[in-house]
Every structure is written in structure tokens, then in C-alpha cells.
C-alpha positions in Angstrom: 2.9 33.3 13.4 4.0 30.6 10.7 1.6 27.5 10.9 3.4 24.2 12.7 4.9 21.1 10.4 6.2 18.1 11.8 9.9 18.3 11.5 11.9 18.4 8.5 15.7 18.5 7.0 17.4 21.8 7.4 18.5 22.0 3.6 15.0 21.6 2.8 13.6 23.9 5.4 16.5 26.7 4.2 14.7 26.9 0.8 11.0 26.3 1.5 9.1 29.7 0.8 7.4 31.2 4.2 3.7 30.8 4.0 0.2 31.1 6.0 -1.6 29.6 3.7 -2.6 26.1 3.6 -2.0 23.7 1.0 -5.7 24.2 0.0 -5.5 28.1 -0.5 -2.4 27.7 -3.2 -3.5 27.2 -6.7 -0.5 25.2 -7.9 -0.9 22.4 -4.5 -4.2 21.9 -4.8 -3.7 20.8 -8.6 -1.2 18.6 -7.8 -2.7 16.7 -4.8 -5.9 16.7 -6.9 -3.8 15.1 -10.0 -2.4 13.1 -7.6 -5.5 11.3 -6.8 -5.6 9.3 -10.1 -2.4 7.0 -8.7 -3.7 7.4 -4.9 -6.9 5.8 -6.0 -5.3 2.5 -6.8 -4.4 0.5 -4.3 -8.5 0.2 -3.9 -8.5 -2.8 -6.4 -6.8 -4.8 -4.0 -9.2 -4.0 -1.3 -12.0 -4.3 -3.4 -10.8 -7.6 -4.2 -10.3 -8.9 -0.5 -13.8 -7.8 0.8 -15.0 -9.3 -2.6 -14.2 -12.8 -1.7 -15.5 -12.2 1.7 -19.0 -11.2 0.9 -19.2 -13.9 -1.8 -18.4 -16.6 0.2 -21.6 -16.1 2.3 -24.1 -15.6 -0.8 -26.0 -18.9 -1.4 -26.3 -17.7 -5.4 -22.2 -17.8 -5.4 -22.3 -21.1 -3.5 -24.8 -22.7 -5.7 -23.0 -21.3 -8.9 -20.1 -22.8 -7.7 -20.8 -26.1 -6.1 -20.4 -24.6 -2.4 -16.5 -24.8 -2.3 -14.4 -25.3 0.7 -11.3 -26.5 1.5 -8.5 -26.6 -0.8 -11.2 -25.6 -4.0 -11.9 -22.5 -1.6 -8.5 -21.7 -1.1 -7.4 -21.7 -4.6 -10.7 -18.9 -5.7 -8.7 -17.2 -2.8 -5.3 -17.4 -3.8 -5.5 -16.7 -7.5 -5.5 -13.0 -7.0 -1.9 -13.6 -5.3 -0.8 -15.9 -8.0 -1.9 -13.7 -10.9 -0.2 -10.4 -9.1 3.1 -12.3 -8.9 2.8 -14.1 -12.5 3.0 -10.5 -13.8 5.6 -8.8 -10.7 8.4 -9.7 -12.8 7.6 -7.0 -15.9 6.3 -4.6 -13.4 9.7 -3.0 -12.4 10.6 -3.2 -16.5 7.8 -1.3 -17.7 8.1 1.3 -15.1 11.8 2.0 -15.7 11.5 1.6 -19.2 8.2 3.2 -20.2 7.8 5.3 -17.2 5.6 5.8 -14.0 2.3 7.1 -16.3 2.3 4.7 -19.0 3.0 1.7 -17.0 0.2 2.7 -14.4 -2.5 3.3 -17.7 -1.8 -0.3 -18.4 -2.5 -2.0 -15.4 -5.7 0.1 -14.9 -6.8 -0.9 -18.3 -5.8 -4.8 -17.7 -7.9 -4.1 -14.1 -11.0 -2.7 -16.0 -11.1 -6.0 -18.6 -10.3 -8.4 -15.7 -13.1 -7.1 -13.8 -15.7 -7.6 -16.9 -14.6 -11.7 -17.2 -14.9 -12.0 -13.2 -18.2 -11.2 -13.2 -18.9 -13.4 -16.7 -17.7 -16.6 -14.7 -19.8 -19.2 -15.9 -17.7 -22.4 -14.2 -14.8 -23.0 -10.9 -12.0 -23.0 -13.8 -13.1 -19.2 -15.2 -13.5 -18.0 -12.0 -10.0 -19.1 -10.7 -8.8 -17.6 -14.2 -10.8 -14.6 -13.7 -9.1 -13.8 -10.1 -5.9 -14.6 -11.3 -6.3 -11.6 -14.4 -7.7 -9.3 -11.4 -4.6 -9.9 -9.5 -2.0 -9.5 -12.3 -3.7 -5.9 -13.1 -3.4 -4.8 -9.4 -0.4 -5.3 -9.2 0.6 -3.3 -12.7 -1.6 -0.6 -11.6 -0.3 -0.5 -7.8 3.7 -0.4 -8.1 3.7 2.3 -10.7 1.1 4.3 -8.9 3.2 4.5 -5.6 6.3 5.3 -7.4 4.6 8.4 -9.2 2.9 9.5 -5.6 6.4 9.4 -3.8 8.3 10.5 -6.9 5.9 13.5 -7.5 4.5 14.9 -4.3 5.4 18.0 -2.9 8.5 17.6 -0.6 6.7 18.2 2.6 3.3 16.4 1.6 4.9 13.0 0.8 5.2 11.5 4.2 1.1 11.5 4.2 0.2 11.3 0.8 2.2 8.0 0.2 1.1 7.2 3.9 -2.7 7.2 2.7 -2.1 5.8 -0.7 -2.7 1.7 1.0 -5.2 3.1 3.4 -7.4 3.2 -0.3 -7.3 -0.5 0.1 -10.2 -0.2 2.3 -11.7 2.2 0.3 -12.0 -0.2 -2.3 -13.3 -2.8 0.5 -16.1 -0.7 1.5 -17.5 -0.1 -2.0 -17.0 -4.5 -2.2 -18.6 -5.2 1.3 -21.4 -3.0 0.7 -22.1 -3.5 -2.8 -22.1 -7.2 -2.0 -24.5 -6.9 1.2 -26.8 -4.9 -1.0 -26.8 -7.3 -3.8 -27.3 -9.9 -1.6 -30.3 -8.7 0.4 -31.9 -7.1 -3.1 -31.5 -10.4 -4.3 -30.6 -13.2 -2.2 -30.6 -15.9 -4.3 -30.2 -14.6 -8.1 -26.6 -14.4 -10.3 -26.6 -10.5 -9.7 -25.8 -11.1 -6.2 -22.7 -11.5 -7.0 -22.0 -10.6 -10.3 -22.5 -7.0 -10.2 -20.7 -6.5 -7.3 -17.7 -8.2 -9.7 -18.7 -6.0 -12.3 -18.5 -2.3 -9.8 -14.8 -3.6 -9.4 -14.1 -2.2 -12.8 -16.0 1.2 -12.3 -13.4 2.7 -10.2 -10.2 1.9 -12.7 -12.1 3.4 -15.3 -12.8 6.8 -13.8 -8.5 6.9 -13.1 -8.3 6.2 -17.0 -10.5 9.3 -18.1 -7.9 11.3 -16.0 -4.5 9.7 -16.1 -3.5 12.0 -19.6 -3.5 15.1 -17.2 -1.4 13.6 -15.0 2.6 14.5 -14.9 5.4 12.1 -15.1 8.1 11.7 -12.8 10.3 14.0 -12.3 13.0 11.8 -10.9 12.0 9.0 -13.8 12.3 12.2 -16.7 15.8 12.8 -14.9 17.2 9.5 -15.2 16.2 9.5 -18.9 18.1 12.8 -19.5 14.6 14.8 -20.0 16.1 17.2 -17.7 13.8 20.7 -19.0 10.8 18.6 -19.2 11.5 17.7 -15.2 12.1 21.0 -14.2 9.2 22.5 -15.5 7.0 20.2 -14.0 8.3 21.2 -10.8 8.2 24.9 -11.3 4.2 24.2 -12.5 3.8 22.1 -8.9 6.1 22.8 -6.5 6.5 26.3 -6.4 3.6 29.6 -6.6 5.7 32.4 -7.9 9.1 33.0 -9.8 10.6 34.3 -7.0 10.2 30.9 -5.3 11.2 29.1 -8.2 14.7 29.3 -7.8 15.7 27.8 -4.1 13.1 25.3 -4.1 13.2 23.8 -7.3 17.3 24.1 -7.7 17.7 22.2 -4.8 15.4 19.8 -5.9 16.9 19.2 -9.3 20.6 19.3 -7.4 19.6 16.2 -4.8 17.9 13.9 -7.6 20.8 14.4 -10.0 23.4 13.8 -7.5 21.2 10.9 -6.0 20.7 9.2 -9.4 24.5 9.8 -10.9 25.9 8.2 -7.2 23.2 5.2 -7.6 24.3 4.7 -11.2 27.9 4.5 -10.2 26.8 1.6 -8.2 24.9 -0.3 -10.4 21.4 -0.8 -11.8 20.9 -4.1 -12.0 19.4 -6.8 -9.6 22.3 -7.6 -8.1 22.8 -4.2 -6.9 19.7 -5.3 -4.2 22.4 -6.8 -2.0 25.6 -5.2 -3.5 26.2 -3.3 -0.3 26.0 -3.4 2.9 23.5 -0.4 3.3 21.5 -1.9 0.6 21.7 -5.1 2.3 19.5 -3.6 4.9 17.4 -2.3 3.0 16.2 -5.0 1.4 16.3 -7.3 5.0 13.5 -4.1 5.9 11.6 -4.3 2.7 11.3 -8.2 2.9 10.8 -8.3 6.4 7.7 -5.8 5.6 5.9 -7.3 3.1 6.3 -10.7 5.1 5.0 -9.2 8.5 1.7 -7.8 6.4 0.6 -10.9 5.9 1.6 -13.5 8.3 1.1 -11.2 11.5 -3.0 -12.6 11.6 -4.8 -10.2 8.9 -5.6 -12.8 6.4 -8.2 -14.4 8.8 -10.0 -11.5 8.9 -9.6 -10.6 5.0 -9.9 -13.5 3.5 -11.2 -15.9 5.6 -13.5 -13.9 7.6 -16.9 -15.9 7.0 -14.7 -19.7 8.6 -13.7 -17.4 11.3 -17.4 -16.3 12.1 -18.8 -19.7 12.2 -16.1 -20.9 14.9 -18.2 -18.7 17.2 -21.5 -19.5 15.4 -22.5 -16.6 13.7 -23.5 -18.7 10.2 -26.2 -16.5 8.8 -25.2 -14.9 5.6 -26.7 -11.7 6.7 -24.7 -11.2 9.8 -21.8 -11.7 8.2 -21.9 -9.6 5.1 -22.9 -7.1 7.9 -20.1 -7.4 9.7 -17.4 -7.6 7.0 -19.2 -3.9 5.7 -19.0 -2.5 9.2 -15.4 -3.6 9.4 -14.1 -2.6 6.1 -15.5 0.6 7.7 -13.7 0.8 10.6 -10.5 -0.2 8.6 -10.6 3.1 6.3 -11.3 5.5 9.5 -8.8 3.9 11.2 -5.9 3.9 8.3 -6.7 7.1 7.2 -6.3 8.8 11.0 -2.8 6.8 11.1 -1.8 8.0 8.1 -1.6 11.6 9.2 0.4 10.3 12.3 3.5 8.9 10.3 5.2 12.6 10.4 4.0 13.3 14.2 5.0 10.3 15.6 7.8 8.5 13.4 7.5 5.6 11.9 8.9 3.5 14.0 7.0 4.0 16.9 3.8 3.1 15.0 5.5 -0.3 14.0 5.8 -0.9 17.8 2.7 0.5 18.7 0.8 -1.8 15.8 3.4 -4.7 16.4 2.2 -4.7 20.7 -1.4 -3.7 19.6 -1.6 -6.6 18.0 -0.2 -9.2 19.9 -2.1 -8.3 22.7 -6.0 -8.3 20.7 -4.9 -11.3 18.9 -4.0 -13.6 22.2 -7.5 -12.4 23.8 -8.9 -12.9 20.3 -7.5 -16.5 20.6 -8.4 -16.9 24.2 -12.4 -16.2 23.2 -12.5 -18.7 20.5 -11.0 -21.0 22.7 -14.0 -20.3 24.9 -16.2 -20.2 23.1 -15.5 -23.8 21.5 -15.6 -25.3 24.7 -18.5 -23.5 26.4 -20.9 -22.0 23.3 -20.8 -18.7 25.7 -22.4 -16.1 23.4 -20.6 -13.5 25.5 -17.0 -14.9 24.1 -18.4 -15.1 20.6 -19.3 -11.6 20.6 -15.9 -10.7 22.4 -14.4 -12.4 19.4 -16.3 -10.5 17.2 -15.2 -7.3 19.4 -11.2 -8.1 19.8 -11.6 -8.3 15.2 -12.1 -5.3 15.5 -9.4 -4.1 18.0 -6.8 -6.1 16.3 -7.3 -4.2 13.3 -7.2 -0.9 14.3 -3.9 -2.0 15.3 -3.0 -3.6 12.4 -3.9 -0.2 10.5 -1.9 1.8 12.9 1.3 1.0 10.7 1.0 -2.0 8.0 -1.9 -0.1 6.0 -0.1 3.7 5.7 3.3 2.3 5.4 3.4 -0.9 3.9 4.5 0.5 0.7 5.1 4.3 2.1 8.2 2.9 4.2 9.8 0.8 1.9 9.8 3.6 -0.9 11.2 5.7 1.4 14.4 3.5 1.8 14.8 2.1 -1.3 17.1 4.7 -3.9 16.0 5.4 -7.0 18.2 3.2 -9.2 17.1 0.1 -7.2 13.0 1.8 -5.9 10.7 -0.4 -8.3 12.4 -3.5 -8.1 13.0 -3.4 -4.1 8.9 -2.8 -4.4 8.7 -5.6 -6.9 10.7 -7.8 -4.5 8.3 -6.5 -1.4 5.3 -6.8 -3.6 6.6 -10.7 -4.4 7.3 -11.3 -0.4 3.7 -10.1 0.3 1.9 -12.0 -2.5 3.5 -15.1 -2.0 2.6 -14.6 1.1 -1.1 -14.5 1.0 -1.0 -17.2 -1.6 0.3 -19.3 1.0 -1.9 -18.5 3.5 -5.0 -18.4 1.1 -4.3 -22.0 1.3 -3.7 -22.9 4.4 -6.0 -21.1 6.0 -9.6 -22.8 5.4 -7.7 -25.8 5.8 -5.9 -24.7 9.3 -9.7 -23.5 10.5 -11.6 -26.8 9.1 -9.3 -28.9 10.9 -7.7 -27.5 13.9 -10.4 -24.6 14.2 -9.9 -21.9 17.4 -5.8 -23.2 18.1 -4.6 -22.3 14.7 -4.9 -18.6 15.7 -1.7 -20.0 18.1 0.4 -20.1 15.2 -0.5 -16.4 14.6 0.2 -15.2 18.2 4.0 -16.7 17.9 4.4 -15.1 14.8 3.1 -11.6 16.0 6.0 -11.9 19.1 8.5 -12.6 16.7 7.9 -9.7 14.9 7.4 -7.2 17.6 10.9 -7.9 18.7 12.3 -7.7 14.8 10.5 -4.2 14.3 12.1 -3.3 17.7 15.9 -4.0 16.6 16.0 -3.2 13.3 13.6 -0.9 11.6 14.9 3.3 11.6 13.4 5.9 11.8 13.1 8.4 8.5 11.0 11.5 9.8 11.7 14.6 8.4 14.5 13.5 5.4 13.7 14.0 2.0 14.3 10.8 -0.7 17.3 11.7 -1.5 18.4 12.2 1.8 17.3 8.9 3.5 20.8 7.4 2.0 22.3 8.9 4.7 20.8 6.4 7.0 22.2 3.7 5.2 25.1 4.7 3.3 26.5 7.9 4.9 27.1 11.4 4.0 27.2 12.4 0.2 30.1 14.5 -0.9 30.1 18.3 -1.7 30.5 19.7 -5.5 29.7 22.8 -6.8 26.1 23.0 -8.8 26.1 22.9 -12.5 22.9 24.2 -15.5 20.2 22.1 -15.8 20.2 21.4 -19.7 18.9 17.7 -20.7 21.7 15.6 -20.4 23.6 17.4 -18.6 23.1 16.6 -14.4 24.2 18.2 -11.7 27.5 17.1 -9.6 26.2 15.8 -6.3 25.5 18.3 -3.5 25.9 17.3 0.2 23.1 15.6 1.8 22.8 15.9 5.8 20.8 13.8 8.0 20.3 17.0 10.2 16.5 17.9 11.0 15.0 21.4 11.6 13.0 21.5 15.1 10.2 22.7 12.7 9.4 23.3 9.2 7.3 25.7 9.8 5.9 25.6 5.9 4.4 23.6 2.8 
């Protein structure tokens, strides 16, 4: 008996080879999800970065170093990250079309590794905020390239998860933060190392992707669209398929769906006008906004970035306790993402968005209704409920908006128009928490328990937007996801596959086989 696969399109499912093996007992699969880990591993710099600011916030050798800052002077250590990522969004989308996926991800781990050296050399507020603001600008040239290689390279039938668990690395990189910072901080509580090595670790990670990157392949849609047809197809004969008897199904049909993709998306336009040119694209980008807005302002930056103010609003104060806490729930956040991310192809995405989006809503007014108690009554039972209802809010919160924050947005977005529509999601998200870095410490200083109100509104709000217009894309390939938006592509008879030369465009269906039953 074949072993079961979550569904997938019946042109894809015609030519996939028969197998019992898993992915792990085939040679050519396990070097290319093992390759593949140098781009997966980068979305922990932002992480890193988040429980960073956390931790440091309740070390009294950061505090002293830096005058104790709070309000507006706090908000602005926290928002330079944001500010820095969307200084540099702009070239992002330019140096990967123009240099490629590879290159322009080898950059921004390089920028990541010498940001990360002057965060930890702060000597004053005005280096620091500098400092944050480089870290931010490299995450963001390391992170949009590496999720266009990941969707752009995978295997056909391993994309869904592997560009799924690429953001759930975000709390990989918050782990090593929370606990590098707790141990710092207990091994020495009130010395400079407490925080400055954990600023320092931030640049270990980047470093180990660098020693690796030269062994990792292009894209084969980006070598495509540059008319390095050969050099494409052999990568996917080396990756995608075991044997020469495979190669020919497989990998033709391939090569046939990203030509015909890429010549119809040129015909359109490349530009960035072509974002709203028409009315399938139109919706996408309404999605892709609508994403990278609901990340941020559906609660999480309380407990990212202003976890230690929301602590002492139910009075744990204690830098101890809360370095604890913030490790425990970074944590919890990886288990949690990475379990969702292998339930994007078993249960859809959109049912996760409503499942997160209800999830949510519900932890975050019981969240709100314990502070509230607490404030008025100091019951220790409601502060701990608090502390509690963190933790089911984000399990929620990971359900959907950690694997698919930039897994579903690739997914819609076509070729032509994929990096910018990330660089436009990527700006919406940024802008975002820059915003909310702000207005946060201030919202909590002065208001304190009822600014999580604002939070519960929002979350309704976007329960019922995820309900009416977010689609489904289980089971389609890249190429095939148009069909959602723009309709049916039309028939033409295959042509070679010389550089330069594409192939006509091939009909793509929307049709879905009950089961894959392969790779």
C-alpha cells in the first residue's frame, strides 16, 4: 500500500513517481531539505531579536547602562528594529530579482552578522537605537530572499510544510534569546555581559548559514526568468527526481508550468503597478496586506515586545520571574508553531485562520477580563490566570500567523509580482510593529489593563475579515494557485527546453486528486 499525502492537483499527482519510501530514505530529498535549511534558518533573527528586547528590559545591568528607559525612550529601543527593516524593504525586492534568491540572502546574513557585533558594542541610548535599527535592516534582507528560495526550490509536495515551518524559526531564534539572556542574567546579574553577550550569540547563528550558503542552489523559477533555462533544469533533475526514468514526467512538467506561468505574468507586466493591475491581483494584494496587518495588531506585540509592562500589571516585577517566563514561553511558541505547521496541508489554510482568529479572541477577552481583576482586587489567582490565558492566546496565535504568515502570501502571489507583494507584506507588518512599539508602553503606563480592549475589537474584526475573504489553496502547486484568482490558463503544445527558449503555456486545473499518495 502507497503511504497517505494530504491531497494534491491531478496534473501533479499524474507524474509523481510511486514510492514507499519516505522522504528520508531518498538520497536526492534528503540533500535538498538538508540544503534547504540554510534559508529556513532565517527568519530566527527576527525572533531572536524580539525575545532579546524582552529579556533586556528586565536586566538591571541594561537598565543602568541605559538610564532605565521607559516610555517613549523605551518605545523607540523597541521600534528601531521595524524602522531599520523598512529603511532597507525597498531594495529588498531589487536585489532579489536582479541578483537572485542566493546572493541577495548571503547579503543580508552578512549585514545580520556585523549588526549583531555593534549591538552588543553599544556604549550610549543613541548607538543602541542605531544598533537595532542595522539588526532590523539585515532581517529583513536575509528573510524575503530566504522564503522566496524555500517556496521556489522545494520539492512540489514538501512546500506546503517547509515554507509553513520557515516563520515557526522565529521562535527558534527566541529561545536561543530568552535563554541566553536568563543565563547571562543569573551568571551575572549585574555586570555588562548580561546583556551584551546575549547581543553578541545573535550573530552566531547567521554565520553558521554563511559557511553553507555556496552549496546551496538557485532558484529554478528565478534561473527561468533570466533565460538560464539548462542550468534550471538540472537542478531539478539533481533534487527533484531519483532516477532517469523519473526524470522526464516530473521535471517536464515542472519546467512546462513555470515557463507558461512566467511568459503569461510577463505579458501582464512586471512592474509595481502590476500589484493592482487586475482584478485577481487586486485580491491578492487586499489578502497579503490584510496578513501582514492582522500579525501584528491582533494582540501579539504585548506579549513580544512588551511582555515585562504586561507582567507588572499583575505584579510579577522580579527580573527573575520574568526572564523565566518569557524562556518558558518562547518555548511553548516553537512546539506549538512547529505542530501547526504540519497541519497546513491536513486541514487547509483557511480553517487555521479561523481556528487562530476564534482562538484568539476568546484567550484575549478572558486575558483582559483577569487583568481587569486583578487591578481592582490584587487577587493572585487572576494574576496567574493572566499569566495562564498568555499562554493560551499564543498557541492560538501560532495555530496560523506563525506557519503562514509568509507561507500564504507566497503562495498567492505569481512570480513576476512574488518579492514585491512580500516586500509590500513585509512593509504592512513592520510598520506595524513600529507603531505599536510606540504605543504600547505608553498605552500600558497610562491606561494599564483596558488597553488590551482596543486589542479584543481588533481581533473581532478580523475573525470576520479571515471568514469572508481569505481561500483556500490546499493541494495546487505555484503555478496553479492563479487559477484561484485569474482563471484557467490556456492549452499549447510543449516546446525543448534550450536557454532562452520557454515553453508555450500548458493548461493549469484547479482540480485536486482525493490523494497523492507520493513525495
Amino acid at each position: 500500500m502507497e503511504r497517505k499525502r494530504p491531497p494534491i492537483s491531478a496534473a501533479l499527482a499524474a507524474v509523481l513517481p510511486p514510492t514507499l519510501k519516505p522522504w528520508y530514505c531518498q538520497g536526492h530529498l534528503v540533500r535538498l531539505n538538508a540544503l534547504l535549511l540554510v534559508p529556513l534558518l532565517s527568519s530566527t533573527v527576527v525572533g531572536y531579536d524580539g525575545a532579546l528586547i524582552n529579556g533586556m528590559q528586565s536586566l538591571p545591568a541594561f537598565k543602568a547602562s541605559f538610564s532605565s528607559p521607559t516610555g517613549a525612550r523605551l518605545g523607540l529601543i523597541i521600534a528601531a528594529q521595524g524602522l531599520g527593516s523598512l529603511i532597507a524593504l525597498p531594495v529588498v525586492p531589487q536585489m532579489c530579482d536582479r541578483l537572485g534568491r542566493r546572493p541577495a540572502l548571503a547579503i543580508g546574513l552578512a549585514f545580520t552578522v556585523m549588526s549583531a557585533a555593534i549591538n552588543a558594542c553599544s556604549v550610549n541610548y543613541a548607538m543602541l537605537v542605531a544598533a537595532r535599527a542595522l539588526v532590523g535592516a539585515g532581517a529583513v534582507l536575509a528573510i524575503q530572499p530566504a522564503a522566496l528560495l524555500i517556496a521556489e526550490l522545494a520539492f512540489p509536495t514538501h512546500r506546503p510544510v517547509l515554507t509553513a515551518i520557515f516563520w515557526p524559526g522565529f521562535y527558534l531564534g527566541s529561545l536561543g534569546a530568552a535563554w541566553s539572556t536568563y543565563a547571562a542574567g543569573t551568571r551575572w546579574p549585574e555586570a555588562q555581559w548580561s546583556w551584551r553577550l546575549p547581543c553578541a550569540v545573535q550573530g552566531a547563528l547567521p554565520v553558521c548559514q554563511l559557511l553553507f550558503i555556496a552549496l546551496l542552489p538557485e532558484s529554478p523559477r528565478w534561473l527561468v526568468a533570466r533565460g538560464h533555462n539548462t542550468e534550471a533544469l538540472d537542478i531539478l533533475r539533481r533534487y527533484h527526481v531519483a532516477t532517469e526514468a523519473e526524470l522526464e514526467p516530473l521535471v517536464e512538467l515542472e519546467m512546462a508550468e513555470i515557463n507558461a506561468a512566467i511568459e503569461i505574468e510577463r505579458a501582464a507586466g512586471e512592474g509595481w503597478s502590476t500589484l493592482l493591475m487586475t482584478p485577481g491581483n487586486r485580491r491578492r494584494m487586499l489578502i497579503v496586506v490584510c496578513v501582514g496587518a492582522f500579525a501584528m495588531w491582533n494582540g501579539v506585540t504585548i506579549g513580544s515586545f512588551s511582555l515585562p509592562l504586561a507582567l507588572e500589571t499583575v505584579g510579577v516585577k522580579d527580573s527573575h520571574s520574568q526572564t523565566l517566563i518569557n524562556g518558558l514561553l518562547q518555548l511553548f511558541n516553537f512546539l506549538s508553531a512547529i505542530g501547526a505547521a504540519f497541519l497546513v496541508d491536513r486541514l487547509g489554510r483557511r480553517p487555521l485562520f479561523l481556528w487562530s482568529g476564534g482562538g484568539m479572541l476568546v484567550a484575549f477577552v478572558a486575558l483582559t477580563a483577569c487583568a481587569g481583576v486583578f487591578n481592582e482586587t490584587k487577587s493572585p489567582a487572576a494574576g496567574k490566570g493572566l499569566i495562564a490565558l498568555v499562554f493560551v492566546y499564543f498557541f492560538h496565535y501560532d495555530i496560523a500567523y506563525t506557519p503562514l504568515l509568509l507561507a500564504y502570501p507566497t503562495e498567492l502571489l505569481p512570480f513576476t509580482v512574488r518579492a514585491k507583494g512580500l516586500t509590500v507584506e513585509l512593509a504592512v507588518f513592520y510598520a506595524s510593529l513600529v507603531v505599536l512599539s510606540f504605543i504600547n508602553p505608553i498605552g500600558l503606563a497610562n491606561i494599564g489593563w483596558k488597553y488590551y480592549l482596543v486589542f479584543c475589537g481588533l481581533l473581532l474584526g478580523m475573525l470576520i475579515i479571515s471568514f469572508l475573504l481569505f481561500p483556500e489553496t490546499r493541494g495546487y502547486t505555484l503555478e496553479e494557485v492563479a487559477c484561484i484568482f485569474d482563471g484557467p490558463r490556456i492549452d499549447h503544445e510543449q516546446s525543448n527546453l534550450e536557454d532562452g527558449q520557454p515553453i508555450p503555456p500548458m493548461t493549469i486545473t484547479a482540480s485536486t486528486a482525493d490523494d497523492g499518495g507520493r513525495n
